[in-house]
C-alpha positions as a Markdown table, in Angstrom:
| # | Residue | x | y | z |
|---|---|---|---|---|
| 1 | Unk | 121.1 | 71.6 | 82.6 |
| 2 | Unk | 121.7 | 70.9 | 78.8 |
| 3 | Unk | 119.9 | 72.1 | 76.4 |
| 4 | Unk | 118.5 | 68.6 | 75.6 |
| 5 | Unk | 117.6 | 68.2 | 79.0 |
| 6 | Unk | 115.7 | 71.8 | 78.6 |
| 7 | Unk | 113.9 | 70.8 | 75.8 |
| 8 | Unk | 112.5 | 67.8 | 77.4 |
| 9 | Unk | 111.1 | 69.1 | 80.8 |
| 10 | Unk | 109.6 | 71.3 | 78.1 |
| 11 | Unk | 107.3 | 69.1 | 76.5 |
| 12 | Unk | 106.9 | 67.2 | 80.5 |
| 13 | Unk | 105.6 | 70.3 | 81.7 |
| 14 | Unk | 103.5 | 71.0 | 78.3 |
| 15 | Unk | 102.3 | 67.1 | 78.8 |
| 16 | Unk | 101.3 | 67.4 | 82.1 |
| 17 | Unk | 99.6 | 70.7 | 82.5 |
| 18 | Unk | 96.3 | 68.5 | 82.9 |
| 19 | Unk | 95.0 | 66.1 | 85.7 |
| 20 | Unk | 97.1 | 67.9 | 88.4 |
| 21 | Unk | 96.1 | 65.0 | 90.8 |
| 22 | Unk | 97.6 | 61.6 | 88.7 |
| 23 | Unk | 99.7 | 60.9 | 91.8 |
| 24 | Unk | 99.0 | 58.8 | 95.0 |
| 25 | Unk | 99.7 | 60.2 | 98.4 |
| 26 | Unk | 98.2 | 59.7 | 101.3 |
| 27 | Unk | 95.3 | 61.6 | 103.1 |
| 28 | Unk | 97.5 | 63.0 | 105.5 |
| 29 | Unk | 100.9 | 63.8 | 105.1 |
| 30 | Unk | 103.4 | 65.9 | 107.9 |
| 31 | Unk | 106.7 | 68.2 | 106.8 |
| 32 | Unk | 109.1 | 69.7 | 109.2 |
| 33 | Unk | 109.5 | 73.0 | 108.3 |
| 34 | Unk | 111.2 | 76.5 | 109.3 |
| 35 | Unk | 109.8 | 78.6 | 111.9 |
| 36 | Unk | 106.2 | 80.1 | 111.1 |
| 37 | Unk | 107.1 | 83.8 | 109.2 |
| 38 | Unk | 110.2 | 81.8 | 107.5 |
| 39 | Unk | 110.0 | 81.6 | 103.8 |
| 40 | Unk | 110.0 | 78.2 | 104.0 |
| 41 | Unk | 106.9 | 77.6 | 106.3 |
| 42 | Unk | 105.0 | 80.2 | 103.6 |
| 43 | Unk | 106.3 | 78.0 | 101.0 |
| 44 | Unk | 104.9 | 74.6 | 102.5 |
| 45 | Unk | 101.3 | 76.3 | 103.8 |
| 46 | Unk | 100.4 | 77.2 | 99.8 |
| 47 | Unk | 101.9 | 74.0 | 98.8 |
| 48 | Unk | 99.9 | 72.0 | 101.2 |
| 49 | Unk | 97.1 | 74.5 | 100.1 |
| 50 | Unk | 97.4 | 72.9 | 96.4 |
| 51 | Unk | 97.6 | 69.2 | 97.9 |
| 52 | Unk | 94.2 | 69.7 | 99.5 |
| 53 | Unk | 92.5 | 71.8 | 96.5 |
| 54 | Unk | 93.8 | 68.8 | 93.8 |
| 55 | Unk | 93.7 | 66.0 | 95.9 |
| 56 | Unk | 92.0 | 66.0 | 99.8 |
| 57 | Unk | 96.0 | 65.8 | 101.0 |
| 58 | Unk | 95.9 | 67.2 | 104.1 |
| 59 | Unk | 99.6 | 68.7 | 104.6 |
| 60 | Unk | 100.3 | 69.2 | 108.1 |
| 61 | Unk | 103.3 | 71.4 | 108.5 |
| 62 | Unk | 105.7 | 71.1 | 112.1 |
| 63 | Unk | 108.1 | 74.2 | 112.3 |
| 64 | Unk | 111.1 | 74.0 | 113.8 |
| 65 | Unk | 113.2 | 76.8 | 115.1 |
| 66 | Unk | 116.7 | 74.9 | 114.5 |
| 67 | Unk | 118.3 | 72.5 | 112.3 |
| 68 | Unk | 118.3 | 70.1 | 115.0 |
| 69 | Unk | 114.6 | 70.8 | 116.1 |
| 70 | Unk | 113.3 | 70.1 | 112.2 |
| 71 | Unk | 115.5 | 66.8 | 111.6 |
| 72 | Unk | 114.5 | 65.6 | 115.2 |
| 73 | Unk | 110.9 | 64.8 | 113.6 |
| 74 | Unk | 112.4 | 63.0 | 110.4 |
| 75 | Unk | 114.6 | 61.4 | 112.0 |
| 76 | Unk | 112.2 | 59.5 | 114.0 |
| 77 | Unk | 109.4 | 59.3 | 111.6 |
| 78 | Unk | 107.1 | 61.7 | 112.7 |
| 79 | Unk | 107.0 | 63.6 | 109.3 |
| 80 | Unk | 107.5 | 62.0 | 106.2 |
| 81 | Unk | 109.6 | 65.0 | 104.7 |
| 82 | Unk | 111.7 | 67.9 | 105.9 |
| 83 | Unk | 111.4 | 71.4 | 103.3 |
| 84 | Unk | 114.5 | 72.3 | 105.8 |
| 85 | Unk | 117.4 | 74.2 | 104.8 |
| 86 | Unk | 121.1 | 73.8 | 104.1 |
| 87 | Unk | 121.5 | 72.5 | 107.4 |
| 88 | Unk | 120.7 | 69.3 | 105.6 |
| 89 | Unk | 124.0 | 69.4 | 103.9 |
| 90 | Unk | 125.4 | 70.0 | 107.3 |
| 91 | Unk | 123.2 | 66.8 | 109.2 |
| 92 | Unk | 124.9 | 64.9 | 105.9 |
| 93 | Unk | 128.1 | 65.7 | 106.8 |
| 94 | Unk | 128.5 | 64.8 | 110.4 |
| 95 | Unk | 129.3 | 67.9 | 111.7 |
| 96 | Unk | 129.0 | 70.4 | 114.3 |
| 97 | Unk | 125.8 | 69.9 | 116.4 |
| 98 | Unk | 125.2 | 66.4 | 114.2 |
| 99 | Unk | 128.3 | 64.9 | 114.6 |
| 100 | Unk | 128.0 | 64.6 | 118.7 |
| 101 | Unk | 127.2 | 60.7 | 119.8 |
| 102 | Unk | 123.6 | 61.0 | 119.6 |
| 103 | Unk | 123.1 | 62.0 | 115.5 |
| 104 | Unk | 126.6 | 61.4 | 113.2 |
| 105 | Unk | 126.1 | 61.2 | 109.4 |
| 106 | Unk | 123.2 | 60.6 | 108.4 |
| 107 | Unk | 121.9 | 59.1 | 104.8 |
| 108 | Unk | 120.1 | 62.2 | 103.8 |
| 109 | Unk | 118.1 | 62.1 | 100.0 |
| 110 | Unk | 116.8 | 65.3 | 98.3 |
| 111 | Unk | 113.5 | 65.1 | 96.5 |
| 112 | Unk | 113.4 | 68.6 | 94.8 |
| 113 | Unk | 114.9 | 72.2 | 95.3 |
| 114 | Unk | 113.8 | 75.9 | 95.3 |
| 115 | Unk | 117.0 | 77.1 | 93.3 |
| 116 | Unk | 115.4 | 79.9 | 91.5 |
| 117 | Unk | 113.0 | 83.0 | 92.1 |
| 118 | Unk | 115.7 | 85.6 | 92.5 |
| 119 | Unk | 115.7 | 85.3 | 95.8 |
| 120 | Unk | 119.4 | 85.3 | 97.7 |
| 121 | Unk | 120.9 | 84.4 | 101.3 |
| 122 | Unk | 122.8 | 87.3 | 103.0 |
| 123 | Unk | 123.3 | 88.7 | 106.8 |
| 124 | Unk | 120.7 | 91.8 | 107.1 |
| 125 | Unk | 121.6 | 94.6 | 108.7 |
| 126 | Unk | 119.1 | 97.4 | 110.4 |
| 127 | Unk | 119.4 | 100.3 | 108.4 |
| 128 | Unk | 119.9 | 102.6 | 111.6 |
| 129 | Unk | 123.0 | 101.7 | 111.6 |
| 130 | Unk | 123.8 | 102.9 | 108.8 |
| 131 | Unk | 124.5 | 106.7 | 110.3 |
| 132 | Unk | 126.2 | 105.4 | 112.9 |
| 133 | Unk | 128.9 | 104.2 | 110.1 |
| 134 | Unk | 129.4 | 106.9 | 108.8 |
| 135 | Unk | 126.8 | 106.6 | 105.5 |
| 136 | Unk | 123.4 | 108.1 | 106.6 |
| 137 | Unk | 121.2 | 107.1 | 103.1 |
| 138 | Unk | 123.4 | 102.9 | 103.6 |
| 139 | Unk | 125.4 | 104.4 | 100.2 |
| 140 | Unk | 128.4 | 102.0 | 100.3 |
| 141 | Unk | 127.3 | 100.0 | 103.5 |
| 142 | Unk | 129.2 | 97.2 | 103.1 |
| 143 | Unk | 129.7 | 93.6 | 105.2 |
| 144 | Unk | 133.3 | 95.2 | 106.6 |
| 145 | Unk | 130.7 | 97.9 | 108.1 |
| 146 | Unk | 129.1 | 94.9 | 110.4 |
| 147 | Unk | 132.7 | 95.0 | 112.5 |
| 148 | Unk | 131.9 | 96.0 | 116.3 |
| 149 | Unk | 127.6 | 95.4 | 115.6 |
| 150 | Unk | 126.0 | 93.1 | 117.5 |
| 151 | Unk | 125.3 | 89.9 | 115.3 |
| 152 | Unk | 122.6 | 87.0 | 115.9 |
| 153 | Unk | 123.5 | 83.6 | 116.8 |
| 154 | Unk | 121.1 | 81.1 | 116.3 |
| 155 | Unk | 121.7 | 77.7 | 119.4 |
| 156 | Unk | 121.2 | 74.4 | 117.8 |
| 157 | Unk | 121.3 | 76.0 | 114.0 |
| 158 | Unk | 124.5 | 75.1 | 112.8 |
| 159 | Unk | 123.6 | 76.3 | 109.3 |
| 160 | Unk | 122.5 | 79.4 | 110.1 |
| 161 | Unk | 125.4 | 80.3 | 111.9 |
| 162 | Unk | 127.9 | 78.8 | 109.1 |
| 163 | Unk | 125.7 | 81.4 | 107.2 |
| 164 | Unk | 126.7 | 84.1 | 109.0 |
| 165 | Unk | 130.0 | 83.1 | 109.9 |
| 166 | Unk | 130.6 | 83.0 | 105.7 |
| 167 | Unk | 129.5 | 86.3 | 105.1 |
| 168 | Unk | 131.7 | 87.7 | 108.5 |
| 169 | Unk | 134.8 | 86.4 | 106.2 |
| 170 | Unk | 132.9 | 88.0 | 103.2 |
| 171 | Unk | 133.7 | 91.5 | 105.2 |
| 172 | Unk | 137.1 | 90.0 | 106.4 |
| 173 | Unk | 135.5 | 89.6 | 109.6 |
| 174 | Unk | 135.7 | 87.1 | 112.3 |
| 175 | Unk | 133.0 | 86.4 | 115.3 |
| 176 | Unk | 136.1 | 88.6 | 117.3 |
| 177 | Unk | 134.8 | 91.7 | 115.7 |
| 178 | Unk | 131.5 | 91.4 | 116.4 |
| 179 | Unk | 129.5 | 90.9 | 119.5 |
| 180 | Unk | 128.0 | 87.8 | 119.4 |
| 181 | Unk | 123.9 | 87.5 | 120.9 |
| 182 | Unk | 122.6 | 84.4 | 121.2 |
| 183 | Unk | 119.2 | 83.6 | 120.8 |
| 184 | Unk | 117.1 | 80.2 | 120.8 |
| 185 | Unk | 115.8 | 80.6 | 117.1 |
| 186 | Unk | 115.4 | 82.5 | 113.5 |
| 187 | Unk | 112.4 | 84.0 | 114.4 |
| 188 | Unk | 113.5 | 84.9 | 118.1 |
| 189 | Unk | 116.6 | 86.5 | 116.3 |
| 190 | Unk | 115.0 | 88.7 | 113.7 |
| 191 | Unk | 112.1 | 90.0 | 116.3 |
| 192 | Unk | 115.3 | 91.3 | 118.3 |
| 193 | Unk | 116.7 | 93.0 | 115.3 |
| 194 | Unk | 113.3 | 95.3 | 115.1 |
| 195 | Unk | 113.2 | 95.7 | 119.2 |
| 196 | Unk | 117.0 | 96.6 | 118.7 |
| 197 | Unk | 118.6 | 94.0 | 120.8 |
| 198 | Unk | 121.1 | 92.6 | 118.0 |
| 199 | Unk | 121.6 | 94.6 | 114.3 |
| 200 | Unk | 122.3 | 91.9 | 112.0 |
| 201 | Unk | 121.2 | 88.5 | 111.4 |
| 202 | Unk | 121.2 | 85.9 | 108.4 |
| 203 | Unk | 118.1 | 85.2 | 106.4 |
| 204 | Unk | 116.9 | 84.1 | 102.9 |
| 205 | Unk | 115.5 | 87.6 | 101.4 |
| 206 | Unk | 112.2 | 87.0 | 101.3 |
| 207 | Unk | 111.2 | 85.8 | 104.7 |
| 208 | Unk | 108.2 | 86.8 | 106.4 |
| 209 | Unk | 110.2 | 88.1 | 109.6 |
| 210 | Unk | 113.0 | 90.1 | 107.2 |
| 211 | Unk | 109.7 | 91.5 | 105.7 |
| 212 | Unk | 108.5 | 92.8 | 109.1 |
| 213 | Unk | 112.2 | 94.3 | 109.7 |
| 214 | Unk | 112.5 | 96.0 | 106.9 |
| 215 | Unk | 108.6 | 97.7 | 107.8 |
| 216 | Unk | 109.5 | 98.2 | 111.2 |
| 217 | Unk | 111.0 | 101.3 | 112.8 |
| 218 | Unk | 114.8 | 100.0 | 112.4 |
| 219 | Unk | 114.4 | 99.6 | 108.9 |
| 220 | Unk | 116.4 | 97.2 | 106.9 |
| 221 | Unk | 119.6 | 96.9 | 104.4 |
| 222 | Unk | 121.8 | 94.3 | 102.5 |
| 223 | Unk | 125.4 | 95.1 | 102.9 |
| 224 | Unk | 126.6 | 95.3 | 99.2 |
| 225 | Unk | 128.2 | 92.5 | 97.6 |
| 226 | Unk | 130.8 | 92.7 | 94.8 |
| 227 | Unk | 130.4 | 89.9 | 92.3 |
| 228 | Unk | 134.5 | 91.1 | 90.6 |
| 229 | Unk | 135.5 | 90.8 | 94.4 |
| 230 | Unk | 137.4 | 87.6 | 93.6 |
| 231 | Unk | 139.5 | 87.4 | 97.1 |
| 232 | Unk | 135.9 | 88.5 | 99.3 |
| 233 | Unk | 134.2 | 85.6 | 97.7 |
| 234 | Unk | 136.8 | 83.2 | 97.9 |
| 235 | Unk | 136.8 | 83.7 | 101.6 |
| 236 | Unk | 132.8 | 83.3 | 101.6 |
| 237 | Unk | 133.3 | 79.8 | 99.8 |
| 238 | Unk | 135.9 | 79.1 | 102.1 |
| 239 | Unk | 133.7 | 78.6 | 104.7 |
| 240 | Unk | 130.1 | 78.2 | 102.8 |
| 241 | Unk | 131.2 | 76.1 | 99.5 |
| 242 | Unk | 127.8 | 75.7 | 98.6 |
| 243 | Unk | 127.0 | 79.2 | 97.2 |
| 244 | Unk | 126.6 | 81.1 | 94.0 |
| 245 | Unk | 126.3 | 84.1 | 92.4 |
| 246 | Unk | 122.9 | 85.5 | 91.7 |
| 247 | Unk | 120.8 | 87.9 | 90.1 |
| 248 | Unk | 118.4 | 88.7 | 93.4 |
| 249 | Unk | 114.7 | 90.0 | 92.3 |
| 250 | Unk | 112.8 | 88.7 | 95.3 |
| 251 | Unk | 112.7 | 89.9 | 98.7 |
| 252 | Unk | 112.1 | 92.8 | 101.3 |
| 253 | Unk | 113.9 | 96.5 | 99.8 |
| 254 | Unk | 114.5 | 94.3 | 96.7 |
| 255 | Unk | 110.9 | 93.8 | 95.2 |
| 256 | Unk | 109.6 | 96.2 | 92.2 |
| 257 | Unk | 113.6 | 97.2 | 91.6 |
| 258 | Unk | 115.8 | 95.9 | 89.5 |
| 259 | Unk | 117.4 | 93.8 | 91.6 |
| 260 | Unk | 120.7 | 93.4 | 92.5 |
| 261 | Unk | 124.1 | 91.3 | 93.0 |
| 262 | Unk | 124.3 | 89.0 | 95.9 |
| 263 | Unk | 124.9 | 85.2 | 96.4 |
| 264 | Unk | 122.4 | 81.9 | 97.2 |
| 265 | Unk | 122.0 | 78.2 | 97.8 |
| 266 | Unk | 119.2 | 75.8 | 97.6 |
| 267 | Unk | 116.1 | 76.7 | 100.1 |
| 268 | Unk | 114.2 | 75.1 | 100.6 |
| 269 | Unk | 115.2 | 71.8 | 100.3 |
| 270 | Unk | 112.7 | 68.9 | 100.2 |
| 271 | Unk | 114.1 | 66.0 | 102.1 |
| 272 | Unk | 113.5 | 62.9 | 103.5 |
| 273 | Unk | 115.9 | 59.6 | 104.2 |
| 274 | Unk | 117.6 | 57.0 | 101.8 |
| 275 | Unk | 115.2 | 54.4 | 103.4 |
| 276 | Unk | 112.5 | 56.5 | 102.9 |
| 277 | Unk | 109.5 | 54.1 | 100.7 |
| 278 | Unk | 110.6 | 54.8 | 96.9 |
| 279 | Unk | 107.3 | 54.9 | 95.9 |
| 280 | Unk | 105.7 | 57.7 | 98.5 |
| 281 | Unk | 109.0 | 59.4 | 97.3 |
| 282 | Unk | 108.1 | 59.2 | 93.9 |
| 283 | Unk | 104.6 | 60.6 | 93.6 |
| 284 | Unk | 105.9 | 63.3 | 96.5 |
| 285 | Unk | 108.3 | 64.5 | 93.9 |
| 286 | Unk | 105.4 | 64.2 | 91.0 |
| 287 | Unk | 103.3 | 66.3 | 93.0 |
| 288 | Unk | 105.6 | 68.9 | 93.5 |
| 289 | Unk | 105.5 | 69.5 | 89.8 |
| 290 | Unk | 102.1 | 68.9 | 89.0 |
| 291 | Unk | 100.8 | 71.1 | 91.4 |
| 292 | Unk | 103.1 | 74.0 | 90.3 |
| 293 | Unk | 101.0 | 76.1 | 88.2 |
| 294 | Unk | 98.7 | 75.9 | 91.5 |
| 295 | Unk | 101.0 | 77.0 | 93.9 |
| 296 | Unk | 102.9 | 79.3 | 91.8 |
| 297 | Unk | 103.2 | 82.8 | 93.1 |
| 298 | Unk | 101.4 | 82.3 | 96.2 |
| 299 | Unk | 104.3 | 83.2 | 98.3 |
| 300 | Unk | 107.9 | 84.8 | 97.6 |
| 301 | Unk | 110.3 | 82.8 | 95.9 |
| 302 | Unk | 108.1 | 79.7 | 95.5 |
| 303 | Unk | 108.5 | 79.8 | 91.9 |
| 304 | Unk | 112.1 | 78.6 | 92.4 |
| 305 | Unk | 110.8 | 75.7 | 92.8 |
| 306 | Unk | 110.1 | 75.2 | 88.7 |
| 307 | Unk | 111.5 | 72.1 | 87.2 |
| 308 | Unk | 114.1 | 74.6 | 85.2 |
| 309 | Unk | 115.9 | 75.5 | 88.4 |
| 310 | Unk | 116.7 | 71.7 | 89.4 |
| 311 | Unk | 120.6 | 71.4 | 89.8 |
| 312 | Unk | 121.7 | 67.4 | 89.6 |
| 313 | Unk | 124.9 | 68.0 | 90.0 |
| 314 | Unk | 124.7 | 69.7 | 93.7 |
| 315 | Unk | 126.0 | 68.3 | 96.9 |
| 316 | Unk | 123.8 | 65.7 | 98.4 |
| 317 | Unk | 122.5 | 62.7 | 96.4 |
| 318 | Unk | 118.2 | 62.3 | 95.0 |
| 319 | Unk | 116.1 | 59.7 | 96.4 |
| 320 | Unk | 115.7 | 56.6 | 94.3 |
| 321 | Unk | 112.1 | 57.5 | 94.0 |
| 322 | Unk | 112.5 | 61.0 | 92.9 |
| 323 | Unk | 115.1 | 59.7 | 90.4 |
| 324 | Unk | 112.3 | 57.9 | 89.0 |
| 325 | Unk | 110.1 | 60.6 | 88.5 |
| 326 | Unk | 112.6 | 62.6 | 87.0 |
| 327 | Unk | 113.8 | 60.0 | 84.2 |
| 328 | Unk | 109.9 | 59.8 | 83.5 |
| 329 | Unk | 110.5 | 63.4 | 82.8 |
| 330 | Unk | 112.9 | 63.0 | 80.9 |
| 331 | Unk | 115.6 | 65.0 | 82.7 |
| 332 | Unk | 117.8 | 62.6 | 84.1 |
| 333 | Unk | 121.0 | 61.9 | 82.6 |
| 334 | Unk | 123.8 | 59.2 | 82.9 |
| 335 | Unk | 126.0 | 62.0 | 83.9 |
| 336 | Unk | 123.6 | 63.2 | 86.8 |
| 337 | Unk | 123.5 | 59.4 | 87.7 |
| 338 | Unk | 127.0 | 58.7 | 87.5 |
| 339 | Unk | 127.3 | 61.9 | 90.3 |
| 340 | Unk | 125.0 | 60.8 | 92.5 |
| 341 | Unk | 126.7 | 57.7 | 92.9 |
| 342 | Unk | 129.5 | 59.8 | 93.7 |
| 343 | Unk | 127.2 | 61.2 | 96.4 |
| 344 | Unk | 126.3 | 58.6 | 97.8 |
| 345 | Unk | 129.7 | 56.8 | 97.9 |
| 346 | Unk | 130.6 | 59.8 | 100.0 |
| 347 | Unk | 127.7 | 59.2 | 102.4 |
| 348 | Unk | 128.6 | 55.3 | 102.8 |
| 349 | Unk | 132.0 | 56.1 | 103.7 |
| 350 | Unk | 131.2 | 58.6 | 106.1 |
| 351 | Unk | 128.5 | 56.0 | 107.9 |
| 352 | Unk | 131.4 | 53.6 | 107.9 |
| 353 | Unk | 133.6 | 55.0 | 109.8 |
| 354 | Unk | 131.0 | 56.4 | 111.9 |
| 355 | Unk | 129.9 | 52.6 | 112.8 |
| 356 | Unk | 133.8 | 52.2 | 113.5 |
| 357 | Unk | 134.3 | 54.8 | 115.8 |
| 358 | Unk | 131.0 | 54.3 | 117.7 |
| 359 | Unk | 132.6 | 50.6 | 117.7 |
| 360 | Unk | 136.4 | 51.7 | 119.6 |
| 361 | Unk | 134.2 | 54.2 | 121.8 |
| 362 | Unk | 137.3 | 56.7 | 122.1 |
| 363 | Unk | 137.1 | 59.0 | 125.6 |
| 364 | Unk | 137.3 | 61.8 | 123.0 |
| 365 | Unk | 134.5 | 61.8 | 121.0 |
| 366 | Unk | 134.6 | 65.2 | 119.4 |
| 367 | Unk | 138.5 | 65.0 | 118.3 |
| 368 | Unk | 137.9 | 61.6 | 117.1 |
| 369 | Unk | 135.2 | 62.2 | 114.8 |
| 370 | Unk | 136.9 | 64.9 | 113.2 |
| 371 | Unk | 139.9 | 62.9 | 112.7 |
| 372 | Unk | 138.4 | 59.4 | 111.9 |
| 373 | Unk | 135.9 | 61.7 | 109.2 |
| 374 | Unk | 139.2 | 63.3 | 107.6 |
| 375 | Unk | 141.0 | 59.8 | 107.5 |
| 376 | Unk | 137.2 | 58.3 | 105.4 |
| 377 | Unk | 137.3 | 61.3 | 102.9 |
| 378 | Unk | 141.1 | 61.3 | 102.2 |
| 379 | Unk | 141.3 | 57.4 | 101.9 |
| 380 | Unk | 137.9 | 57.7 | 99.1 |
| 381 | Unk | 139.3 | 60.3 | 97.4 |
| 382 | Unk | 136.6 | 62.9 | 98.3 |
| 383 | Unk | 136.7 | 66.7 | 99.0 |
| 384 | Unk | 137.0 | 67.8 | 102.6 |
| 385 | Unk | 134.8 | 70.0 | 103.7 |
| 386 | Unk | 134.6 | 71.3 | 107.2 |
């Protein structure tokens, strides 16, 4: 953000540090979210606490254990919003569990985004392994160390596993030098890393459930990561294109020092769909400012969620209603507008040929998609990813 732009959510904020409740939602309101113990679900329960406090909203909250499980209730208008995760960029996209028959690309909007808080995305590793490698106090534990541990996989969490599957290459690793556990959710996954049935397993760094791990018996470390490593982290974007390089400050073994390298993306990531009502979309996204100074520190990493952190030039497109809001503000530029037209070029191209291929019904489905989806970005001129 320029400095321009800066300057002007400065005086917004200044502006509007009074009459927290000058937006209209209604009475009762419903968010997917991550599993209960996620970061995510702690983020939404004193979010919704704020909503009732400056304005009777009653925010109920439905966590879901997958990607699939949390769009599911979007999708068909059970919940109004989705504080989901990068799988969002992945439901977008068309691929992997979302581009079967029954989902394909779907016309996703973002509201707002946690992008700040110090708090960073990496694969967590029980810190009894450590001695088993070799490096009894984790000196040097690094993400080539994870080669021959048992890793969590998460069914019907296609981001999750992407996650994981970036920070494998990080190490120069594959899913062949690891032994793969599956199990049915984050939560289920990190509750096996403390009874010892799996040793590593991705998370944001200051969930409840890495918390737990890092209190619990097994103990908990980050495998180090080299910002100068230019060849680790190419491989890491490689797979995972949407992360960057941060300073973490937040999160279990990381709060009260000070901090360390490591990488992150958005989460969460307040969602909804392009045909969404502009104006519940609107005072949604006001609300989420308004009621920041009542929120703010009530859970790990929440602050992130500070108008100063808002990227415009990220991956998926705003909602037309949150654009509003944010032009009010006085943050929106031609430039951001000009990309999310970009963004949402990219999502009208993908639905097209989506509606073509559902038209030829090929016996095929999976190898279609991928190569009807490659043949749509090519022919627009837009990056392939995946």
């Amino acid at each position: 953000m320029q400095t321009k732009t800066l300057a002007a959510a400065a005086v917004w904020l200044i502006s509007s540090s009074a009459g927290a409740a000058d937006f209209d939602l209604p009475k009762q309101l419903v968010w997917s979210t991550y599993g209960t113990g996620s970061a995510g679900y702690n983020q939404a329960v004193a979010i919704g606490a704020a909503l009732k406090d400056a304005a009777d909203v009653n925010l109920r909250l439905l966590p879901g254990q997958n990607d699939v499980s949390r769009m599911e209730p979007l999708r068909q208008g059970k919940a109004q919003f989705s504080a989901n995760g990068i799988g969002v960029y992945l439901v977008q996209e068309g691929v992997f569990e979302f581009g079967g028959k029954n989902w394909g690309p779907q016309k996703i909007r973002v509201l707002a985004t946690n992008t700040g808080g110090g708090v960073a995305m990496s694969l967590g590793v029980a810190r009894d392994i450590c001695g088993a490698k070799g490096k009894p106090d984790c000196k040097g534990f690094t993400f080539a160390d994870i080669r021959g541990l048992r890793v969590a996989w998460i069914k019907g969490a296609p981001a999750l596993n992407v996650n994981a599957t970036a920070w494998l290459a990080y190490g120069g690793l594959t899913w062949n030098d690891v032994e793969k556990v599956e199990f049915g959710g984050f939560a289920a996954a990190w509750k096996g890393l403390i009874e010892g049935s799996v040793d590593a397993a991705f998370s944001a760094t200051n969930a409840g459930n890495v918390y737990e791990a890092a209190a619990g018996p097994r103990g908990l470390v980050w495998p180090d990561f080299d910002a100068k490593d230019d060849a680790a982290l190419g491989r890491l974007l490689a797979v995972a294109p949407y992360y960057v390089k941060v300073q973490a400050t937040v999160g279990a073994t990381i709060d009260g020092t000070g901090g360390r390298d490591m990488a992150a993306f958005a989460y969460p990531i307040l969602i909804n769909y392009e045909m969404t009502d502009a104006t519940l979309s609107y005072n949604m996204t006001k609300a989420m400012f308004k009621l920041l100074p009542a929120y703010s520190g009530k859970a790990p990493g929440i602050d992130g969620w500070a108008m100063r952190f808002q990227k415009f030039d990220w991956v998926i497109p705003y909602h037309e209603g949150a654009i509003r809001f944010y032009k009010e503000a006085g943050v929106w530029s031609d430039a951001a507008q000009a990309h999310n037209d970009l963004l949402v070029a990219r999502q009208e191209a993908l639905a097209k040929a989506w509606a073509e291929l559902v038209a030829a019904n090929p016996g095929n489905w999976e190898e279609a998609w991928e190569r009807k989806r490659a043949e749509a970005l090519k022919a627009g001129g837009f990056e392939m990813v995946f």
